[in-house]
VEXFI-997538 format. One record per residue: residue in three letters; x, y, z of N, C-alpha, C in turn. Coordinates in steps of 0.05 Angstrom, whole numbers, plus 32768, in hexadecimal, padded with zeros to 4 digits. Example, Ala and Ser with C-alpha at 12.3 -4.5 7.8 and 13.67 -1.06 7.14 Angstrom:
VEXFI-997538
ALA81087F8E809C80F67FA6809C81087FBE809C;SER81017FD3808E81117FEB808F81028001809D;
***
This chain:
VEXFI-997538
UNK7DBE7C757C077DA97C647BFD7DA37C6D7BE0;UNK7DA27C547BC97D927C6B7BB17D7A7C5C7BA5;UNK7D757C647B9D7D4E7C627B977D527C597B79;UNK7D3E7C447B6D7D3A7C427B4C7D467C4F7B40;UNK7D447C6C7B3A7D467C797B2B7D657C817B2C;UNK7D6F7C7A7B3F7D937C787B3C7D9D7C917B4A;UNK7D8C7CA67B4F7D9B7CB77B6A7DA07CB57B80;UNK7DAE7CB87B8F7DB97CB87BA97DA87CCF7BC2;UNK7DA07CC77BD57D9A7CCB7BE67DA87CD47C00;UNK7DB47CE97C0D7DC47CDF7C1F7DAB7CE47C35;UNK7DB27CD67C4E7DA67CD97C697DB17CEC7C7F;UNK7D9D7D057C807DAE7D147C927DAA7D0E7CAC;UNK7DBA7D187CC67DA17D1B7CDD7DA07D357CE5;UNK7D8C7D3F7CF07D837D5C7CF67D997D5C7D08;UNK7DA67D7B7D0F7DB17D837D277DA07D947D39;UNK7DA87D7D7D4C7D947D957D697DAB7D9B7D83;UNK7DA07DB77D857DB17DC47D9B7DA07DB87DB7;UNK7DB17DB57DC67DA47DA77DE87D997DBC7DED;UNK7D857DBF7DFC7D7D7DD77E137D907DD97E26;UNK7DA57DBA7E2B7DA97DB37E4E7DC17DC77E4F;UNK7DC37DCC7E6A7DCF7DE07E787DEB7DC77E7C;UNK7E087DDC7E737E1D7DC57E737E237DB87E8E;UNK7E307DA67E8E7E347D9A7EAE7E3D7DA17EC6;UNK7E527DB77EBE7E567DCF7ECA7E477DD57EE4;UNK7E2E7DE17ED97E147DEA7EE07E0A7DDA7EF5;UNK7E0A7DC57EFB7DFB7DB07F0A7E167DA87F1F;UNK7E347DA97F137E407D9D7F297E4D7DBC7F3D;UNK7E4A7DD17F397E4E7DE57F547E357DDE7F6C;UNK7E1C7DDE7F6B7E0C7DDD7F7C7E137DC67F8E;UNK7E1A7DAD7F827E1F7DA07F8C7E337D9D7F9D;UNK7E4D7DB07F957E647DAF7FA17E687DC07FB7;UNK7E517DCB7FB57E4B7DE37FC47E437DD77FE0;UNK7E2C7DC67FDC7E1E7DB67FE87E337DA57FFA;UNK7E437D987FF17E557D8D7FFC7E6F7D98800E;UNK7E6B7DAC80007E847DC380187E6F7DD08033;UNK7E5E7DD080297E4F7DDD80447E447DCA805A;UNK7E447DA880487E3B7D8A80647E5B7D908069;UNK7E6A7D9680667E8A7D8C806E7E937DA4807E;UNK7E807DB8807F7E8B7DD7808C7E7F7DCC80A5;UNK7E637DC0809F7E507DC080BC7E5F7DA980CD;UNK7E6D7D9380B57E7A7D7980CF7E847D8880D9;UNK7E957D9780D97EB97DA580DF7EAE7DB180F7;UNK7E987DBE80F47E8D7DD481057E867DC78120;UNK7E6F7DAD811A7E647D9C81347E787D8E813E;UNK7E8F7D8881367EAC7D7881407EB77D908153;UNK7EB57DA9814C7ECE7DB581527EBA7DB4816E;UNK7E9F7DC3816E7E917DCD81837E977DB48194;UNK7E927D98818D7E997D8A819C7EA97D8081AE;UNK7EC47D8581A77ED87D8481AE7EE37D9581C6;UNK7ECE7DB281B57ED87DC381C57EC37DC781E6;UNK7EAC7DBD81E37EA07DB581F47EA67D9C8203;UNK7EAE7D8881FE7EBF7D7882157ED87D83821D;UNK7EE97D95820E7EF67DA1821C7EF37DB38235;UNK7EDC7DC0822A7ED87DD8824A7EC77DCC8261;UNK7EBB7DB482577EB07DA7826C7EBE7D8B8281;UNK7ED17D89826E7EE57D7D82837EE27D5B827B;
***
């Protein structure tokens, strides 16, 4: 942009550092989360199974 007087102006924009924690961060819990609903299916199937087994 330049003004009357014939100098030039440039437009900066500030740099800002994130606070946020990288994405990383947010997708272990999750995956975590998801291995342990998938430990517990495995677990209530097997008991199951294995309980109509011994009961005939």
């Amino acid at each position: 942009m330049s003004d009357p007087h014939g100098t030039v102006a440039v437009m900066t924009t500030p740099v800002t550092t994130s606070p946020r924690r990288p994405s990383g961060g947010r997708a272990l819990p999750f995956v975590l989360a998801v291995a342990a609903l998938s430990a517990l299916a495995w677990t209530c199937a097997i008991l199951y199974v294995l309980a109509d087994w011994t009961t005939g």
